[in-house]
Wavefront OBJ file of the C-alpha trace (Angstrom):
o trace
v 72.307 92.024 78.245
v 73.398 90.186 81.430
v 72.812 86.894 80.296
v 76.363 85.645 79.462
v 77.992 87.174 82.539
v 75.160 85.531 84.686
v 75.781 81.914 83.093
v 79.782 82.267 83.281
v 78.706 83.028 87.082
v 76.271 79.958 87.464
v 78.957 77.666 85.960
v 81.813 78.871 87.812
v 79.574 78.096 91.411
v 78.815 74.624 89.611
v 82.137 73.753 89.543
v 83.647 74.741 92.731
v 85.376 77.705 91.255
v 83.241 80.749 92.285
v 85.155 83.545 94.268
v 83.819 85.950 96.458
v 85.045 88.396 99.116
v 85.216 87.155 102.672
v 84.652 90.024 105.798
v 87.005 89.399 108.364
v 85.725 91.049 111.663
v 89.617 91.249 112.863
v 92.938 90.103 112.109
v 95.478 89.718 114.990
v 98.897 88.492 113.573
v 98.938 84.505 113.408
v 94.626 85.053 114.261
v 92.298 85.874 111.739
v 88.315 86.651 112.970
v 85.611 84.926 111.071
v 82.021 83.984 111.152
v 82.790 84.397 115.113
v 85.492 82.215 115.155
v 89.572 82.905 116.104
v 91.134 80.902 113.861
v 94.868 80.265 113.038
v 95.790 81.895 109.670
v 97.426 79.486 107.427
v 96.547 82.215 104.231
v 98.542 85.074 105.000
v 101.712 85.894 103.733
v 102.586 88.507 106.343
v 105.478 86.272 107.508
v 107.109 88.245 110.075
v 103.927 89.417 111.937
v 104.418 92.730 111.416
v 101.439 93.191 109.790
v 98.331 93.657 112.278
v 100.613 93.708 115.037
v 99.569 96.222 117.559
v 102.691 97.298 118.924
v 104.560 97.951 115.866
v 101.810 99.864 114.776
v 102.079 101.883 117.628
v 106.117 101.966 117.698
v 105.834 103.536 113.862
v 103.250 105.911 114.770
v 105.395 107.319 117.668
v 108.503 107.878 115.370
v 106.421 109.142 112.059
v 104.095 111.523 114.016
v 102.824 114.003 111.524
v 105.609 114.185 109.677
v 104.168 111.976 106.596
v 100.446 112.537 104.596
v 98.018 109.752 104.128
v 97.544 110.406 100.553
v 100.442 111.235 97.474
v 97.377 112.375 95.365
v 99.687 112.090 92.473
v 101.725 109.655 90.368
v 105.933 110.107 90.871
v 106.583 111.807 87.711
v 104.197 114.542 88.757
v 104.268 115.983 92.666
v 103.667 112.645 93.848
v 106.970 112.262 95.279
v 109.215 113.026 98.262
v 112.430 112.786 99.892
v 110.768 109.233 101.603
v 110.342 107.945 98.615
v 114.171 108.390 97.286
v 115.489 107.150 100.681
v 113.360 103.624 100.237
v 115.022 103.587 96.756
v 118.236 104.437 97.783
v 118.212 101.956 100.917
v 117.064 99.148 98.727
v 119.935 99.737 96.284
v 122.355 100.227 98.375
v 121.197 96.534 100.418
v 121.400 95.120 96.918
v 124.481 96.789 95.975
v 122.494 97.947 92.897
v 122.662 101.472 91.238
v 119.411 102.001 90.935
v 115.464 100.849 92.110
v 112.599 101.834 91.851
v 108.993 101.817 93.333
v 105.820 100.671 92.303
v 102.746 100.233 93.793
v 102.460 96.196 94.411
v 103.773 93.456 92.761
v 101.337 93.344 89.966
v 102.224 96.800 88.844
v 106.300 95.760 89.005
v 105.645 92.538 87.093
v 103.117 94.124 84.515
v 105.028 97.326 84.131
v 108.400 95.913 83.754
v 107.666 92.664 80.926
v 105.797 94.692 79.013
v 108.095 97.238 78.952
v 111.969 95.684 79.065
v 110.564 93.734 75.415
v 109.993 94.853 72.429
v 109.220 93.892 68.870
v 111.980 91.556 67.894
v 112.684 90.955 71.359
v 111.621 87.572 73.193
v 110.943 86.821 76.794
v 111.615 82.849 78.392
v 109.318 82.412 80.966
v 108.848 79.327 83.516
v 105.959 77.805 83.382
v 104.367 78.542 87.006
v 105.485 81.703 87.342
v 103.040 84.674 88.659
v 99.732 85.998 86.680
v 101.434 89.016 86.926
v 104.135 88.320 84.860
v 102.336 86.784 82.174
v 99.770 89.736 82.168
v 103.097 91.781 81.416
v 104.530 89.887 78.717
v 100.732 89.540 76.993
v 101.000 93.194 77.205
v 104.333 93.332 75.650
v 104.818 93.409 71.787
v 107.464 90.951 72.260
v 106.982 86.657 71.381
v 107.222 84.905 75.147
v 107.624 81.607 75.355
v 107.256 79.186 78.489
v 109.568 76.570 79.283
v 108.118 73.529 81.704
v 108.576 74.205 85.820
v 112.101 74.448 86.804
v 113.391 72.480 83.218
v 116.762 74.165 82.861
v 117.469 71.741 80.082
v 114.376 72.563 77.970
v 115.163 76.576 78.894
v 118.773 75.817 76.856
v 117.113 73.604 74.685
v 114.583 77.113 73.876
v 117.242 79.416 74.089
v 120.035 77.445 71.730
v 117.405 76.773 68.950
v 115.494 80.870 69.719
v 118.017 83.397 70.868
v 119.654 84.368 67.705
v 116.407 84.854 65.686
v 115.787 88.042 67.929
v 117.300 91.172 69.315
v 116.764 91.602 73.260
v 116.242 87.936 75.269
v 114.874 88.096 78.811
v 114.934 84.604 81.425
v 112.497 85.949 83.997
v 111.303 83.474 87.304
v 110.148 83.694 90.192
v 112.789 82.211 93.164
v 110.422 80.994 95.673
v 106.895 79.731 93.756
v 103.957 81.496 94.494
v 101.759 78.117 94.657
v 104.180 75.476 94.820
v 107.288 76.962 97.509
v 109.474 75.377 95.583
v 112.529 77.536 94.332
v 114.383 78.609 91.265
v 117.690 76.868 89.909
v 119.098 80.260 90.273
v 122.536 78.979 89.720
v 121.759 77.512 86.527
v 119.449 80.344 85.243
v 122.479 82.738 85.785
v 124.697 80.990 83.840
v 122.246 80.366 81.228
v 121.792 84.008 80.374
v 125.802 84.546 80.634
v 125.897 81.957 77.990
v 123.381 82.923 75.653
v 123.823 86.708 76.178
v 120.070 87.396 78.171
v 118.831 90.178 80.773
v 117.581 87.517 84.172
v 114.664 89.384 85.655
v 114.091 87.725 89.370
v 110.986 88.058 91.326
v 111.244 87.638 94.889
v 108.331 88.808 95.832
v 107.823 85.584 98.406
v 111.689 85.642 99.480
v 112.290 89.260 100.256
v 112.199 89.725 103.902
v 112.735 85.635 104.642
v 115.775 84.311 102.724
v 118.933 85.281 103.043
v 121.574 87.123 106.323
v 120.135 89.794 105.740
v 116.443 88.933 104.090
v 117.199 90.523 100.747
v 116.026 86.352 99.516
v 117.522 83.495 97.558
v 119.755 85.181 95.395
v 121.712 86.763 98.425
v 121.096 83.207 100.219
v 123.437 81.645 97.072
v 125.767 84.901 96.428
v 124.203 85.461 93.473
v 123.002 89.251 94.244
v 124.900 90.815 91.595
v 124.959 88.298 88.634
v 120.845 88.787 88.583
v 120.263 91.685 86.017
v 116.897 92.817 87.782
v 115.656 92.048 91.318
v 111.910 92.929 91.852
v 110.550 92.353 95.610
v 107.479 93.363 97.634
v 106.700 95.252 100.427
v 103.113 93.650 101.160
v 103.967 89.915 102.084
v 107.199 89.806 104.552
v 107.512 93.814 105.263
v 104.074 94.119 106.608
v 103.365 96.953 104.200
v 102.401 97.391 100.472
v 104.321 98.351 97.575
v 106.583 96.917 95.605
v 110.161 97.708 93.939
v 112.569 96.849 91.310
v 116.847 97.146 91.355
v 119.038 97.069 88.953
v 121.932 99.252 86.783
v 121.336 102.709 85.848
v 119.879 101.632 82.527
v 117.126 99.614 83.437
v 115.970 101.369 85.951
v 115.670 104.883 84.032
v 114.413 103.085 81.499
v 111.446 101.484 82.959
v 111.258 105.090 84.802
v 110.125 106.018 81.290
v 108.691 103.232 79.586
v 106.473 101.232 82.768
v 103.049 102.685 82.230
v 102.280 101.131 85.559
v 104.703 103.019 87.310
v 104.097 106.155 84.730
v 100.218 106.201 84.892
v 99.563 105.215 88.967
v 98.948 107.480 91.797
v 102.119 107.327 94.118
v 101.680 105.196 97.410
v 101.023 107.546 100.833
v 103.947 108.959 101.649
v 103.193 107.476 105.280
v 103.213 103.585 103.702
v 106.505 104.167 102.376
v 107.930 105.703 105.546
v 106.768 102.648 107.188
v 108.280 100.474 104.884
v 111.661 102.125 105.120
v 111.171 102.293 109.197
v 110.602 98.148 109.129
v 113.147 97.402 106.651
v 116.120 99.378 109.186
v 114.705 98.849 112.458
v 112.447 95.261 112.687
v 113.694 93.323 109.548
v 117.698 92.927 110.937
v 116.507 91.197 114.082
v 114.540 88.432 112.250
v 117.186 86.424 111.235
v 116.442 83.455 114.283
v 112.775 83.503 113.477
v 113.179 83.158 109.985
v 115.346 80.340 110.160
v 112.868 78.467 112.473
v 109.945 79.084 110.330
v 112.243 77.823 107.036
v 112.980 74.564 108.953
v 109.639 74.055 109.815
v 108.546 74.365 106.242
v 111.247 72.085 105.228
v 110.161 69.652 107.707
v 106.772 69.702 106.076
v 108.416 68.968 102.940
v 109.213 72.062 101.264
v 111.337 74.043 100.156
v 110.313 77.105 101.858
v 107.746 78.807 103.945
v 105.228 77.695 101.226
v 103.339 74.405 101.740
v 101.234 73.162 99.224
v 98.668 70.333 100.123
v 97.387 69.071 96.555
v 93.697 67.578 97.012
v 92.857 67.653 93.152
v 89.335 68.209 93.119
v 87.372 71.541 93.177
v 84.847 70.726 95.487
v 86.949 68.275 97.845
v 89.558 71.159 98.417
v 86.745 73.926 99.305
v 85.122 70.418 101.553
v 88.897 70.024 103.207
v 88.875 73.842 103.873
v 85.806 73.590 105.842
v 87.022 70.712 107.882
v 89.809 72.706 108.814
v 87.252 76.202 109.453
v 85.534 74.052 112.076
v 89.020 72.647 114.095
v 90.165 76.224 114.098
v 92.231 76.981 111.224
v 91.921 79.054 108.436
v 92.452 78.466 104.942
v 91.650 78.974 101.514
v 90.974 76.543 98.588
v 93.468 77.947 95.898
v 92.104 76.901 92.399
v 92.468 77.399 88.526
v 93.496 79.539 86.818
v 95.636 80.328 89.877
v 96.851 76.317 89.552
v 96.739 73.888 86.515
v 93.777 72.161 86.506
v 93.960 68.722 88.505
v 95.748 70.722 91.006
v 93.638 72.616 93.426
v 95.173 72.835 96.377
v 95.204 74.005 99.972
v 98.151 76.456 100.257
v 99.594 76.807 103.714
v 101.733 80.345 104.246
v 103.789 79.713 107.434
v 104.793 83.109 109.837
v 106.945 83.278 112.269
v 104.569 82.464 115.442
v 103.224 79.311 113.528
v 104.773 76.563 115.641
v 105.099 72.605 114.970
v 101.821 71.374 116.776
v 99.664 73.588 114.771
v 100.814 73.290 111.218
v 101.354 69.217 111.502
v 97.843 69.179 113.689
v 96.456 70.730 110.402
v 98.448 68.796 107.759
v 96.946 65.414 109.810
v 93.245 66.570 108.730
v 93.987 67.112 105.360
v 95.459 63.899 104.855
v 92.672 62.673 106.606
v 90.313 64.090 104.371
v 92.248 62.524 101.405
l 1 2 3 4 5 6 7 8 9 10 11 12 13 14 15 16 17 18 19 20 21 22 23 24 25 26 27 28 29 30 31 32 33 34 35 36 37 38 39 40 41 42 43 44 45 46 47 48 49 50 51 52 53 54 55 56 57 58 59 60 61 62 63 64 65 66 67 68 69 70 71 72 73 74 75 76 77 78 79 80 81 82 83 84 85 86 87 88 89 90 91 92 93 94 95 96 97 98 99 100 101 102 103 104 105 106 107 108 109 110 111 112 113 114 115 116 117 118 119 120 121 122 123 124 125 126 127 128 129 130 131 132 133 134 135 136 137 138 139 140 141 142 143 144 145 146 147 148 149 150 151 152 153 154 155 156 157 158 159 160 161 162 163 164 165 166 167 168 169 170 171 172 173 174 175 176 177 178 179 180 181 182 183 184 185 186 187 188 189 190 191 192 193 194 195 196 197 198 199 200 201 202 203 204 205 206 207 208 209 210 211 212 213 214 215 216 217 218 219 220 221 222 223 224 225 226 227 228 229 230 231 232 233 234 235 236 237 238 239 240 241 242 243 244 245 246 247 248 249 250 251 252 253 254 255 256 257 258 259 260 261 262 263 264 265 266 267 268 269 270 271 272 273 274 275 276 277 278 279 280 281 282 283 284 285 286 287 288 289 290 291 292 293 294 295 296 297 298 299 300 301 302 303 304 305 306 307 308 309 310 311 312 313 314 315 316 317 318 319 320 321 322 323 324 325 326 327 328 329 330 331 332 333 334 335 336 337 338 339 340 341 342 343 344 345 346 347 348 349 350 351 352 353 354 355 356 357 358 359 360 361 362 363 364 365 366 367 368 369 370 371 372 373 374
C-alpha cells in the first residue's frame, strides 16, 4: 500500500532533494542553535530582528498585558474577530492610502485565496514566471486560463497580452516585486502601465519588501510612487514584522469581494487576537525607526550584487549545494540548500536572507567559501 510513497521517498534522498524538519535548540536574532553549534543565520527572513528578540518580546508583553487571548477559536466571518483586528486593517489602509484590506492568515492563504478567487471562467491571469508557489497554487485553483510570461520579460507580457486580452472578460498581471529566490525586483513601472494600456487588475505581492523598501517600509511600489496605480497590494506579517499573518489592500470592491469569495480567508480559523496586536504594536512603534538600518542592509545586498536583501549563490548541482551548505555549517554559518521545485532545475542554490545585524565581514567571509567550493 506504501510502496509508491516509499520509492518517491528513496528517489528523492538519491538525488539530493529529500526534505526533512530540522530542531533548532534556540534562535537568538542574527544566531540560530544547532547540532550544538551558534551559528550565523543566513536563512531567515526576519529582517529587522524583531523576531526572537528578547526585549521586544518583553516591551509587547508589558503594553498587551491581558488585554488580548491566545486563541480566536474561530474564522472572521464567525466570532473570530475583534476590534484588533479592524485597527490592523484600518492602519494598513490608511499607510497605503487604500480603502480597504484585509487579513489572512500567511502569505499562502493571501496568494491562494485571492487568484483563485479575483478569476473566473472567461477570465485570464498573466503570471511571471518565478513568481511564488503560492500564487500558482491559486491560479491552479482558479477556473480561470493563466498563462506565464518568462522572468521579468515585459515585452513578451505585451506580446501575451496584445495577442490574449480581448478573447476574455477579467485580465489580471500579478508579480511578485522583490523575488522570493532570485532578489531581483519587478519592472513595476512598466507592469503599471501595461495594465493601464490593456485595461488589467495588477495584483502585487510584497511579501519580501513590506517592512524593508520604501520611507516608510510599505516596499517597492512606495519606493517608485507607484502606491496607488497598483490595483491590489498583498504583504506579510511573518518575514520583516517579526510576526505572522498576512494582508491584502485595495478599493472597496476587491476587498469585499474577496471578503466573500477567498475560501482561505472564508474557511480559516482567525489568527490570536494577541499576534495581531503585536503586529499592529511593531508596525506603529518599531517599524518607523528602521529606516537607517534598512538602508544599510539594502546596500550591503547591493554590494553583493543584488538587488535587494536577497542573495542568491547558484551552485547548480543537488548534492554540491547541500556539500557547500555543510562547509559553511562547520565555519559557523547557517544555511539551507534551496532546490526544485522551489528553483528550476539546474539552479539549486544557496539563498542568503540578509537582517539588519548581518554586517560586511560575515556575509563576504561566507560568500568567499562558496566560491571556494565552486
Amino acid at each position: 500500500m506504501f510502496g509508491q510513497y516509499s520509492e518517491t521517498l528513496e528517489n528523492l534522498k538519491k538525488h539530493s532533494h529529500f526534505r526533512n524538519i530540522k530542531n533548532y535548540s534556540n534562535k537568538d536574532q542574527k544566531y540560530i542553535y544547532f547540532k550544538d553549534k551558534k551559528l550565523i543565520n543566513f536563512s531567515s527572513n526576519n529582517y529587522l530582528g524583531f523576531a526572537d528578540n528578547k526585549r521586544i518580546t518583553e516591551e509587547f508583553l508589558d503594553f498587551a498585558g491581558t488585554k488580548y487571548s491566545f486563541g480566536s477559536a474561530s474564522a472572521r466571518l464567525l466570532t473570530g474577530s475583534l476590534p484588533v483586528y479592524n485597527e490592523l486593517e484600518n492602519l494598513i489602509s490608511t499607510m497605503f492610502n487604500k480603502e480597504a484590506t484585509l487579513l489572512f492568515n500567511s502569505g499562502y492563504h493571501a496568494n491562494v485565496g485571492i487568484n483563485s478567487s479575483l478569476a473566473g471562467r472567461g477570465d485570464v491571469i498573466f503570471s511571471d514566471k518565478l513568481n511564488h508557489a503560492s500564487i500558482i497554487d491559486g491560479m491552479r485553483l482558479s477556473d480561470a486560463r493563466f498563462l506565464r510570461y518568462p522572468h521579468n520579460n515585459m515585452q513578451i507580457l505585451e506580446k501575451l497580452l496584445r495577442r490574449e486580452r480581448k478573447n476574455y472578460n477579467n485580465a489580471i498581471i500579478v508579480s511578485e516585486s522583490v523575488f522570493s529566490m532570485d532578489g531581483d525586483i519587478a519592472d513595476i513601472e512598466k507592469l503599471v502601465e501595461l495594465k493601464e494600456k490593456y485595461n488589467c487588475l495588477l495584483i502585487l505581492d510584497e511579501a519580501h519588501a513590506f517592512g524593508v523598501f520604501g520611507e516608510t517600509g510599505l516596499g517597492v511600489a512606495q519606493t517608485l510612487g507607484l502606491t496607488d496605480k497598483v490595483d491590489l497590494i498583498v504583504g506579510t506579517f511573518g518575514k520583516a514584522i517579526g510576526s505572522m499573518g498576512a494582508f491584502a489592500t485595495g478599493n472597496n470592491i476587491i476587498i469585499n469581494y474577496l471578503t466573500n469569495k477567498a475560501r482561505s480567508f472564508i474557511f480559516s480559523t482567525a489568527l490570536p487576537p494577541i499576534n495581531i496586536a503585536f503586529s499592529k504594536w511593531i508596525i506603529e512603534n518599531k517599524l518607523p525607526f528602521t529606516y537607517p538600518e534598512r538602508i544599510k542592509m539594502l546596500e550591503l545586498g547591493q554590494k553583493a550584487g543584488s538587488q535587494s536583501h536577497i542573495i542568491p549563490l547558484i551552485i547548480g548541482n543537488n548534492k554540491e549545494t547541500v556539500d557547500t551548505c555543510e562547509i559553511l555549517f562547520h565555519n559557523g554559518y547557517f544555511t539551507l540548500p534551496i532546490r526544485p521545485p522551489t528553483v528550476p532545475e539546474g539552479t539549486s542554490r544557496i539563498r542568503i536572507s540578509l537582517t539588519t545585524d548581518i554586517n560586511e565581514k560575515e556575509l563576504f567571509n561566507a560568500i568567499s567559501m562558496v566560491k571556494q567550493k565552486k
